[in-house]
BANU-662358 format. One line per 3 residues: number of its first residue (from 0); their letters; for each residue x, y, z of C-alpha. Coordinates in steps of 0.05 Angstrom, whole numbers. Layout:
% BANU-662358
NUM	A	X,Y,Z ~ ...
***
This chain:
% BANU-662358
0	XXX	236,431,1516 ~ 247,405,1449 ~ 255,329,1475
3	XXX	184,352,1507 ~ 149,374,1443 ~ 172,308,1405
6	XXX	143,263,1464 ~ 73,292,1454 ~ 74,298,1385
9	XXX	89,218,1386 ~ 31,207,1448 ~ -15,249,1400
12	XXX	1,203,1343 ~ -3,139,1391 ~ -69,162,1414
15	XXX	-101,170,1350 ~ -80,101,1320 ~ -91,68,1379
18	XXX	-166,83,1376 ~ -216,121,1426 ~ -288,109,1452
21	XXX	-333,138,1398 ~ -347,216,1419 ~ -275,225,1455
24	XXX	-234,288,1433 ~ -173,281,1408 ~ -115,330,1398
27	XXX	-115,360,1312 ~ -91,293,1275 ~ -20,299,1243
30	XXX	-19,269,1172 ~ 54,274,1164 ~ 81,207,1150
33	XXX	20,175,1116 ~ 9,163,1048 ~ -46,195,1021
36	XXX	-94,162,969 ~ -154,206,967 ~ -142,246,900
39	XXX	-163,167,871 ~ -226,180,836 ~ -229,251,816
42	XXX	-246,266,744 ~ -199,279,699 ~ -238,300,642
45	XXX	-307,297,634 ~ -368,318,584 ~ -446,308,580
48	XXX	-442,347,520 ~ -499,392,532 ~ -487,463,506
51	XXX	-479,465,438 ~ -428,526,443 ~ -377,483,482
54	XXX	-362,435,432 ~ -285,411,448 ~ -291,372,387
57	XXX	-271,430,333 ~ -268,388,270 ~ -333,382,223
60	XXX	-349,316,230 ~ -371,326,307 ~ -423,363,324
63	XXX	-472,368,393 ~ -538,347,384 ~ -601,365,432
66	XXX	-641,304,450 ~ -600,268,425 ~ -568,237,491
69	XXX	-593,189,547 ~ -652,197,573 ~ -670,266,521
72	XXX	-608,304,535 ~ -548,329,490 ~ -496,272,461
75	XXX	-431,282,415 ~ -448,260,343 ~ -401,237,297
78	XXX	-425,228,226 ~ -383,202,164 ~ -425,201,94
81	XXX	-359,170,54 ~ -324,106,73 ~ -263,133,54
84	XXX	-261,192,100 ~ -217,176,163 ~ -218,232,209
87	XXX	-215,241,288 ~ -186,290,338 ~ -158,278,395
90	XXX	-165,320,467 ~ -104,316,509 ~ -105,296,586
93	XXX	-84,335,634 ~ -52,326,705 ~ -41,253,684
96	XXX	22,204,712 ~ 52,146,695 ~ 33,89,739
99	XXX	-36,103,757 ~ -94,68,736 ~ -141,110,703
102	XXX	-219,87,671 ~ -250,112,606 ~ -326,112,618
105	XXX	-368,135,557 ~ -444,113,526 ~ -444,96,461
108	XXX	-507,82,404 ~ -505,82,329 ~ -555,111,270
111	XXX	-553,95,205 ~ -491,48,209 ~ -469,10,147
114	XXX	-429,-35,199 ~ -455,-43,266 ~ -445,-104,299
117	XXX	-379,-100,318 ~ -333,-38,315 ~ -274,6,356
120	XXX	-302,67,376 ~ -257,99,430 ~ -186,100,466
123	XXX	-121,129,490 ~ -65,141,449 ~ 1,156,483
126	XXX	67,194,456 ~ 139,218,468 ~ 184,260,455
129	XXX	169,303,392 ~ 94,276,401 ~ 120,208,371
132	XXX	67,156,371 ~ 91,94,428 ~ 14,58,436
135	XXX	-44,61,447 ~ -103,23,487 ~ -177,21,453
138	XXX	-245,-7,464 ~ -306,-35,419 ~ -363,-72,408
141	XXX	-423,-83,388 ~ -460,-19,378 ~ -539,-7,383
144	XXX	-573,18,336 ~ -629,51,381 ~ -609,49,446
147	XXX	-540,78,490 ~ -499,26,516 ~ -447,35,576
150	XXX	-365,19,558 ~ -309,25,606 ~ -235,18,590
153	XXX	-176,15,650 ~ -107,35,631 ~ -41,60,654
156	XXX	10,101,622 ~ 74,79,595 ~ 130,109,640
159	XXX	165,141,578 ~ 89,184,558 ~ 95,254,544
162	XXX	24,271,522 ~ -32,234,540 ~ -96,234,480
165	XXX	-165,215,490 ~ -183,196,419 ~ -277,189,402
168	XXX	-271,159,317 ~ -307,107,275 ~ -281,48,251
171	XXX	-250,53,168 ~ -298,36,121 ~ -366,53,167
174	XXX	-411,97,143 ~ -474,139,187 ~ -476,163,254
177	XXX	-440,157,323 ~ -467,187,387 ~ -427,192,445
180	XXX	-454,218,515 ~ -433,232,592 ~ -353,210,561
183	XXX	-312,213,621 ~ -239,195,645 ~ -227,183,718
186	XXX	-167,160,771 ~ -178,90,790 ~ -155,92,859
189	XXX	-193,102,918 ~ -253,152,930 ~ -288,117,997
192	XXX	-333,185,1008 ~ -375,199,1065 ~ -445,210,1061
195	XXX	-489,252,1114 ~ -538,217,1148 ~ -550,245,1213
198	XXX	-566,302,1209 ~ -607,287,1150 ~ -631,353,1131
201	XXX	-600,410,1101 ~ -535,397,1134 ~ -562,426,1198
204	XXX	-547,402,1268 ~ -614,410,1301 ~ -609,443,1377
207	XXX	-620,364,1415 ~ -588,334,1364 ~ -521,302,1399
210	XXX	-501,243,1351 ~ -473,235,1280 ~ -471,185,1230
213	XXX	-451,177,1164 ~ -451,124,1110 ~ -385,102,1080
216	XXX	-380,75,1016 ~ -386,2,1026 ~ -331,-23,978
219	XXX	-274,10,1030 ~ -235,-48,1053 ~ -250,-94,1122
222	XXX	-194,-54,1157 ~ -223,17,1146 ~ -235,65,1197
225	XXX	-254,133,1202 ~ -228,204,1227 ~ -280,259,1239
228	XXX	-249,315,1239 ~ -294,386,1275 ~ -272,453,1263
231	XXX	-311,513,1291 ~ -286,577,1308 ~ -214,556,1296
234	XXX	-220,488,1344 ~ -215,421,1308 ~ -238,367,1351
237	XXX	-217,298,1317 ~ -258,228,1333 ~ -227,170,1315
240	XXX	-284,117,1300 ~ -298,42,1272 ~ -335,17,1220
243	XXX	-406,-24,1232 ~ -421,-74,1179 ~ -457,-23,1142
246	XXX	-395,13,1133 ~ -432,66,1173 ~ -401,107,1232
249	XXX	-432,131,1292 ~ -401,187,1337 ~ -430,251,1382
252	XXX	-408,320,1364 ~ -372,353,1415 ~ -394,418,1449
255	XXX	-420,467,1392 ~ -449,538,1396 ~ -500,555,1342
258	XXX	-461,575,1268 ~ -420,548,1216 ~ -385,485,1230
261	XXX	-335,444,1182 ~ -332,369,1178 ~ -282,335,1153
264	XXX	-285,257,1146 ~ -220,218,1130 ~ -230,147,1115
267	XXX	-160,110,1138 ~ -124,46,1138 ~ -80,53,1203
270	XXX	-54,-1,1192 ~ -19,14,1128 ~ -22,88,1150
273	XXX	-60,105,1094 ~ -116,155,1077 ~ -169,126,1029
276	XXX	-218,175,1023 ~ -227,246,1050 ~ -299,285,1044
279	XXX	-309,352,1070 ~ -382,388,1087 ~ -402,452,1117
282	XXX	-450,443,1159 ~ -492,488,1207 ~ -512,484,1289
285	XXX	-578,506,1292 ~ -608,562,1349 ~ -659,538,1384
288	XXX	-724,562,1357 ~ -798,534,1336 ~ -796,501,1273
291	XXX	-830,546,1222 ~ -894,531,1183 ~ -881,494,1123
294	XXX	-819,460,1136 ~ -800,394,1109 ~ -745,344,1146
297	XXX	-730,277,1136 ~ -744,223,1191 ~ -691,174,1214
300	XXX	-742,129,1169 ~ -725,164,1108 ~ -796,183,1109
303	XXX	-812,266,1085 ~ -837,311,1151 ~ -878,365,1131
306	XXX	-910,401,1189 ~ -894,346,1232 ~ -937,287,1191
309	XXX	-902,243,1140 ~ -905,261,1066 ~ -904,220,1014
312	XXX	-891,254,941 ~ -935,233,882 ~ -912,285,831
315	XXX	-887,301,759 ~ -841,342,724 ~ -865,396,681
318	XXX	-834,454,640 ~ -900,500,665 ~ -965,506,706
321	XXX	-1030,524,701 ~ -1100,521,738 ~ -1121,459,700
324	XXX	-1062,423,702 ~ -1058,437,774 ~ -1129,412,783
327	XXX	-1119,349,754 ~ -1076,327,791 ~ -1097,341,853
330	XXX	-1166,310,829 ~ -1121,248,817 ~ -1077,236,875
333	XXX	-1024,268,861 ~ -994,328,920 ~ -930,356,883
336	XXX	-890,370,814 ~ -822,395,799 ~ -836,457,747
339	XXX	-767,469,706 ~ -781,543,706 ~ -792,545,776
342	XXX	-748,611,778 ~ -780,664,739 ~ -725,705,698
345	XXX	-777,761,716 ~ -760,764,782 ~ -791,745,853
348	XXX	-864,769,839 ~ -876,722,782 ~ -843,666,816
351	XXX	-880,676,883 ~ -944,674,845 ~ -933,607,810
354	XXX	-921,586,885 ~ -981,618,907 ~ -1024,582,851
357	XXX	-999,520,868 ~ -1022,529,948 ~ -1090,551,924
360	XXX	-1091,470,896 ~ -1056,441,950 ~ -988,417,901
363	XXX	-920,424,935 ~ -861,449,900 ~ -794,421,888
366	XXX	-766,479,868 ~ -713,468,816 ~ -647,504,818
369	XXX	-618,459,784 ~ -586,506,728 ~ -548,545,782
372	XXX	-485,514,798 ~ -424,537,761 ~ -411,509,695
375	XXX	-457,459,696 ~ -513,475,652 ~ -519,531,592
378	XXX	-597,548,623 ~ -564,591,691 ~ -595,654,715
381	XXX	-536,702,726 ~ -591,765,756 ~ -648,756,788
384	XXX	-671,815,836 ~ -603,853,852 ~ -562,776,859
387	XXX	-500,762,807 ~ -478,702,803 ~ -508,619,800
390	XXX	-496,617,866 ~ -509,682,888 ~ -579,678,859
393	XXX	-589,610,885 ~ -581,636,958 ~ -628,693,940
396	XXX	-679,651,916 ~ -679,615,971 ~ -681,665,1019
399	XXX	-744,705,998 ~ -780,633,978 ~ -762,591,1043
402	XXX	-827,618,1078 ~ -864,590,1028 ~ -927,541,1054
405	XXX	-922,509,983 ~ -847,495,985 ~ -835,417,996
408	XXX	-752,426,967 ~ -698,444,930 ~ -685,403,861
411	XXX	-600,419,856 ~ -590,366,806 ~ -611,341,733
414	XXX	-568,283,714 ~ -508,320,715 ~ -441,287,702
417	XXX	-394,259,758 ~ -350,317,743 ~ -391,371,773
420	XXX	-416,335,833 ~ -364,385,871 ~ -402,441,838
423	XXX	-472,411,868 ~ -453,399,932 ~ -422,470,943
426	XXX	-493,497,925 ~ -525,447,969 ~ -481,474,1026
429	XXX	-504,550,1011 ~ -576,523,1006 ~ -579,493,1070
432	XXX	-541,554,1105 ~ -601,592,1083 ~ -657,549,1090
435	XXX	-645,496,1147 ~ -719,464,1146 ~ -720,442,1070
438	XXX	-683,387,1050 ~ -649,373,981 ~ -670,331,922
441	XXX	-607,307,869 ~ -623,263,817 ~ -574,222,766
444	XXX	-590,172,711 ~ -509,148,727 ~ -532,103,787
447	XXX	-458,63,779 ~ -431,127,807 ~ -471,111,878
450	XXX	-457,118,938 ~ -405,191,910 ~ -469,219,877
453	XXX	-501,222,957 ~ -459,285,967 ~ -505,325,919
456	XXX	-578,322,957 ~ -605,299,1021 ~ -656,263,978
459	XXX	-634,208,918 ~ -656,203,861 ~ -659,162,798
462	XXX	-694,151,729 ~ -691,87,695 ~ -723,83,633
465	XXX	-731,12,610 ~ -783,16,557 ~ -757,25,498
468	XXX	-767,2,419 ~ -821,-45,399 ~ -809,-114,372
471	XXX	-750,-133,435 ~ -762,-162,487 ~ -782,-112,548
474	XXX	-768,-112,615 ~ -760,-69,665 ~ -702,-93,717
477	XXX	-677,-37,711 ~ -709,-6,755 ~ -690,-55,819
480	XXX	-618,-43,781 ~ -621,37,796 ~ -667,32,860
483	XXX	-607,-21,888 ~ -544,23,863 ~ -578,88,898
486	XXX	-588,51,966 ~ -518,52,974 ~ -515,114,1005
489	XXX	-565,96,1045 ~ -606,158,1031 ~ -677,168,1026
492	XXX	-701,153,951 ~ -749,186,907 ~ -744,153,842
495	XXX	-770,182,772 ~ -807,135,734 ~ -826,134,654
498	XXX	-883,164,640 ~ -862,179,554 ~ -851,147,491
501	XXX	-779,155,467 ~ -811,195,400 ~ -816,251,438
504	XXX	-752,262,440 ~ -719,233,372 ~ -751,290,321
507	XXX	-783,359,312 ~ -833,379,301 ~ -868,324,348
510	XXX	-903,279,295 ~ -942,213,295 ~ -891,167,256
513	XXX	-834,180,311 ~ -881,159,365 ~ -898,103,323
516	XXX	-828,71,315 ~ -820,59,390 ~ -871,64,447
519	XXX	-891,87,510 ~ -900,44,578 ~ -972,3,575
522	XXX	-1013,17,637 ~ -997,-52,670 ~ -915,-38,657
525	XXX	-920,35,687 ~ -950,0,750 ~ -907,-52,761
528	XXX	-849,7,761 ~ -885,28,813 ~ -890,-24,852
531	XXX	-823,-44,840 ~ -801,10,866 ~ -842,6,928
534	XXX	-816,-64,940 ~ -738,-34,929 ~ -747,22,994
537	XXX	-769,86,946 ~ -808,143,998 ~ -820,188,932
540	XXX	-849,182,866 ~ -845,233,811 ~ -872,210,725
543	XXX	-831,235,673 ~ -868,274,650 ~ -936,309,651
546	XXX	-907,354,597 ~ -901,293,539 ~ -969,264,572
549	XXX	-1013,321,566 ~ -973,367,514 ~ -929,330,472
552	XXX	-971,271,454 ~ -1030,318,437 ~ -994,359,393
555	XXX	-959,300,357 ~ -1023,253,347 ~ -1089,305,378
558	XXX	-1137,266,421 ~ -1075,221,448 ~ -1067,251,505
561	XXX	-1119,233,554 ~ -1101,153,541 ~ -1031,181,569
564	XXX	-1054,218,622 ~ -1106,155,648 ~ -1042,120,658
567	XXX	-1018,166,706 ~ -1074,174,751 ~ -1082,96,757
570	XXX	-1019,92,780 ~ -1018,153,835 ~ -1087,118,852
573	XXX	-1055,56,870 ~ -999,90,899 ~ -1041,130,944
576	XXX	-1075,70,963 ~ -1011,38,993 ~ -989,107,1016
579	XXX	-1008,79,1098 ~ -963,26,1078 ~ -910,56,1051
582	XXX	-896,109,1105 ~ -921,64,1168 ~ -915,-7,1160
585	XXX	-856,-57,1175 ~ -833,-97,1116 ~ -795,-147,1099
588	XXX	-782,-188,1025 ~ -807,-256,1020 ~ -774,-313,1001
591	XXX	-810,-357,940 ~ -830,-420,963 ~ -795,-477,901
594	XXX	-762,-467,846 ~ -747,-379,842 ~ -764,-346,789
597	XXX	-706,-283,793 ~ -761,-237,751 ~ -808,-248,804
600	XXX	-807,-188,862 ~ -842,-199,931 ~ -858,-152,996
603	XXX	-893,-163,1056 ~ -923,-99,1081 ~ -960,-99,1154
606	XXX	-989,-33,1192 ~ -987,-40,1275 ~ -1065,-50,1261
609	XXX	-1053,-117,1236 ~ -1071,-96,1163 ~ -1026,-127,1114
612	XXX	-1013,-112,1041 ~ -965,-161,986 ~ -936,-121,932
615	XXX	-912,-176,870 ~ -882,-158,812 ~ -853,-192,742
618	XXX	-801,-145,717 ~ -795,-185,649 ~ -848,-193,588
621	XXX	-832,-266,587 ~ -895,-320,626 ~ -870,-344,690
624	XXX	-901,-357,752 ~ -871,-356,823 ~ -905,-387,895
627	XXX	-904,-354,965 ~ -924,-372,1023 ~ -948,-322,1084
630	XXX	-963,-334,1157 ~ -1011,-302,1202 ~ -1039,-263,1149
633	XXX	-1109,-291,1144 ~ -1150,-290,1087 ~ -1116,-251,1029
636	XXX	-1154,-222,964 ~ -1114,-205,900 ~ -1125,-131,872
639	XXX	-1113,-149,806 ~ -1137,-219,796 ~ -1060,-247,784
642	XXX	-1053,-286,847 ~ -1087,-347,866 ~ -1087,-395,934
645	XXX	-1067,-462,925 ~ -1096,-521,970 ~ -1023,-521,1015
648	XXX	-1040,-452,1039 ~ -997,-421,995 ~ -1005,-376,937
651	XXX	-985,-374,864 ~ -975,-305,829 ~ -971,-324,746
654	XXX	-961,-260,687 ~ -957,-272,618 ~ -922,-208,611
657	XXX	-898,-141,660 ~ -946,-140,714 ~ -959,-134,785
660	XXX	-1004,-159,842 ~ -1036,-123,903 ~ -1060,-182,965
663	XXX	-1093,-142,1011 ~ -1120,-174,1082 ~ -1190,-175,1092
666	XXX	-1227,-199,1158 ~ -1250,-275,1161 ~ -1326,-252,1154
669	XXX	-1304,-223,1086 ~ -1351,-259,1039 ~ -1301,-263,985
672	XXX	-1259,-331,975 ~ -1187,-316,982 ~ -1148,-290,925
675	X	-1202,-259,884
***
């Protein structure tokens, strides 16, 4: 008997390193025996340093300051007046080891340095026995004055390290202000996650639906392979499974009744017997039922569903609503808006009629939760009509409001810090199990932290924010930067685009002389984010914000706001006007025909009609001009007079500056010449 067991515990083993047709059940895998790698990555510490109570830093020369961070948020400050004063603290690491490579990731900008070209700002200090000092590893550079720049550090810890310090100082002798944000320390190893694709909705497994897939992070090695693992009432099936070039697998679910079902993806070199990566989901099997009014799912496009038609979103964020607001934009293209008091602290009335004024203008909600997950944020609503808890009042929410006919989705994320993507993905798991035909929206302004941010939302979502101080040298790459990190989990995007002038946020009261120190995007450099972002695969777009256009501006400089506000509405006009395009056509990029200009962005667009559109863009202020050349498009007429047809056939885009180009296919009776 005992000989017995052994012989099919080894055939069990055999049989799931030996591989199986994609789909086949397998026996529960056995992990004794491998080495396991998958606790690579986690965080070991981490802050965004956004509630001012928290402060870790307890000595008086640190201090957390609001809007002071990227992108508006909270950032450490560290501020010496004396050039004599040397003073830092340190925070000790825990559930460190010697031997493992670990990163320091932190942003870093200055104010008010005496020094500031070159300085140490940040390290790890290691000691022994009777905390005696044996060395330390640190990093510097050259430190903005305006603007946050990104610093990493690898080490290891000596094998004789009893305590482990993370040390944030100034350099002797500097004088003024440090600011340190989204400071975190993380394993090295590896993390290869697993991101849901199919299903691509609220994590539910529709009634016909009979195959999965799911997007590995493409940096796992050549050799990976994958082990789905599918547990439901107590009966794991496992599904051994290759890799396609995308790193994407592709499987069917075995035979599942309608409830809770756990996933479990193991990303392995069997080979090496080694687990690289291990991501776990909860997931639902949906009963077979009409979908309801209202709902929302995502397309294997990417594209928004909403009653069965694609959606595309043209919205902002705001911190409230009202009739005229909501007016204006529908008056001006735009069909939703993410309201940051989207759940009323009054309860379900006074949310359901914000909801209800918003249907009577025909703007969709994004509803934000985003201050709900545990320990995340200091803005949480513990009670809301009889519900304790983040969570708890998170499912509530969602419950009474999933009905909605102006619900378009849940907003679970706000640039939160890699640390507490386990904390957003546990809501978006209770989310989905209560509202199945709603998908969720996560946005981060850490794109490097792609394709492991995809476990937060159905939806991506970034904001890059290129335009910054005047007098430098603009451009706005970083945009394709963020649009190209995100499309690693192979998710749909809605991207967030700069719609404010960096003033805003630098000083209270709003005033005129902060706005005047830096600026806002021009009209032309707001649409060429746009477009950019069209070219770069985005299916949403959501302008930061209508708050600073049509609030903030007017109170710091009165009658600036409708110039702001213009901006906005040209640029959902033009989206609207490639909306067809977007959502319908086949695309492709297009080569540049000579020497390439790398600032110079092209896209073929072309509807089953035959009707084509060209979206070109110059990311960088600098003159430079770039030619194409497109067949079977007939005669071609440039939007915005940038783009010209040379005698070859061809045609020549040319900006002095950030800028962007429309062709648009007319028919050959069109009495137009070409490219006007």
């Amino acid at each position: 008997m005992v000989k017995n067991f052994h012989f099919l515990n080894m055939l069990k083993q055999l049989l799931i390193l030996a591989g199986t047709v994609a789909g086949t059940e397998l026996y529960a895998a056995d992990w004794s025996g491998w080495r396991d790698n998958t606790g690579s990555g986690r965080v070991i510490w981490g802050n965004g340093f956004e509630n001012r109570t928290a402060n870790p830093f307890r000595l008086g020369c640190y201090s957390i300051e609001p809007h002071s961070g990227l992108n508006g948020g909270g950032a450490l400050c560290l501020t010496r007046h004396k050039p004599e004063d040397y003073f830092f603290q340190e925070i000790t690491l825990e559930n460190v080891a010697p031997g493992e490579l670990y990163q320091l990731r932190l942003h870093v900008r200055g104010e008010n340095l005496s020094q500031w070209k070159i300085m140490s700002f940040a390290g790890l200090e290691f000691k022994g026995d009777k905390d005696k000092w044996i060395s330390g590893s640190y990093i510097g550079g050259e430190v903005e004055q305006e603007d946050f720049r990104r610093y990493t550090l690898d080490f290891t810890i000596p094998a004789n390290a009893k305590k482990t310090n993370m040390v944030l100082f100034m350099s002797r002798g500097v004088t003024g202000k440090l600011f340190f944000d989204d400071v975190e320390v993380v394993s090295r190893g590896s993390q290869f996650t697993a991101i849901p694709l199919k299903p691509s909705t609220a994590l539910t497994i529709r009634p016909d639906e009979k195959d999965f897939r799911f997007q590995i992070d493409p940096a796992a090695p050549a050799e990976a392979e994958a082990i789905v693992s599918v547990t439901q009432n107590g009966k794991t099936s496992d599904i051994r499974l290759g890799l396609d070039r995308r790193k994407q697998l592709t499987g069917k679910w075995p035979q599942l009744s309608p409830g809770p079902v756990d996933v479990e993806i193991n990303v392995i070199n069997a080979a090496g017997r080694l687990r690289l990566g291990a991501t776990r989901f909860a997931f639902q099997k949906a009963r077979r039922s009409p979908l309801p009014a209202g709902s929302c799912l995502i397309d294997d496009r990417g594209r928004a569903v909403v009653n069965g038609k694609p959606f595309m979103p043209v919205g902002v964020f705001t911190d409230r609503i009202d009739r005229e607001m909501l007016r204006r934009l529908r008056d001006n293209g735009f069909n939703c808006l993410i309201s940051y008091s989207s759940l009323q602290r009054s309860g379900e009335a006074e949310t359901r009629r914000q909801l209800d004024l918003m249907q009577q203008y025909g703007i969709k909600a994004i509803f934000s939760l985003k201050d709900q997950p545990d320990n995340v944020t200091s803005w949480q609503i513990r009670e809301w009509e009889g519900a304790s808890g983040g969570l708890a009042v998170a499912v509530k929410a969602v419950s009474s409001l999933r009905n909605h006919p102006a619900l378009l989705a849940w907003y679970i994320c706000d640039e939160a810090v890699r640390l507490h993507v386990p904390a957003i993905q546990k809501m978006r798991e209770v989310i989905a199990a209560a509202d199945p035909y709603h998908p969720t929206y996560s946005l981060t302004n850490m794109w490097a932290n792609f394709p492991y941010y995809g476990l937060t939302g159905d939806i991506a979502g970034v904001d890059p924010y290129p335009v910054k101080a005047k007098g430098k040298t603009q451009s706005i790459e970083e945009v394709t930067t963020a649009l190209q990190a995100a499309s690693l989990s192979s998710q749909p995007i809605w991207i967030t685009l700069q719609a404010f002038n960096r003033g805003i946020y630098s000083e209270r009261p709003w005033n005129a002389a902060a706005l005047d120190r830096t600026r806002a995007p021009s009209r032309e450099e707001m649409r060429a984010m746009c477009l950019l972002s069209v070219i770069y695969g985005a299916k949403g777009f959501l302008f930061y914000s209508y708050m600073d256009a049509a609030q903030r501006y007017e109170a710091a400089r009165p009658g600036s706001s409708a110039a702001e506000l213009q901006k906005l509405y040209h640029c959902a006009g033009e989206l609207k006007r490639l909306e067809p395009f977007i959502l319908e056509a086949e695309s492709r990029a297009v080569p540049q025909s000579g020497p390439v200009n790398p600032t110079i962005h092209c896209r073929y667009f072309r509807l089953p009609t035959g009707e084509v559109r060209i979206v070109i863009v110059a990311d960088n202020a600098t003159p430079g001009k770039a030619v194409f050349r497109f067949n079977g498009t007939g005669k071609l007429i440039s939007r915005f007079g940038l783009t010209h047809p040379l005698p070859d056939g061809s045609y020549e885009f040319s900006s002095a500056r950030i800028d962007s180009d429309i062709l648009e296919s007319v028919p050959a009776d069109d009495g137009r010449p070409a490219g006007n």
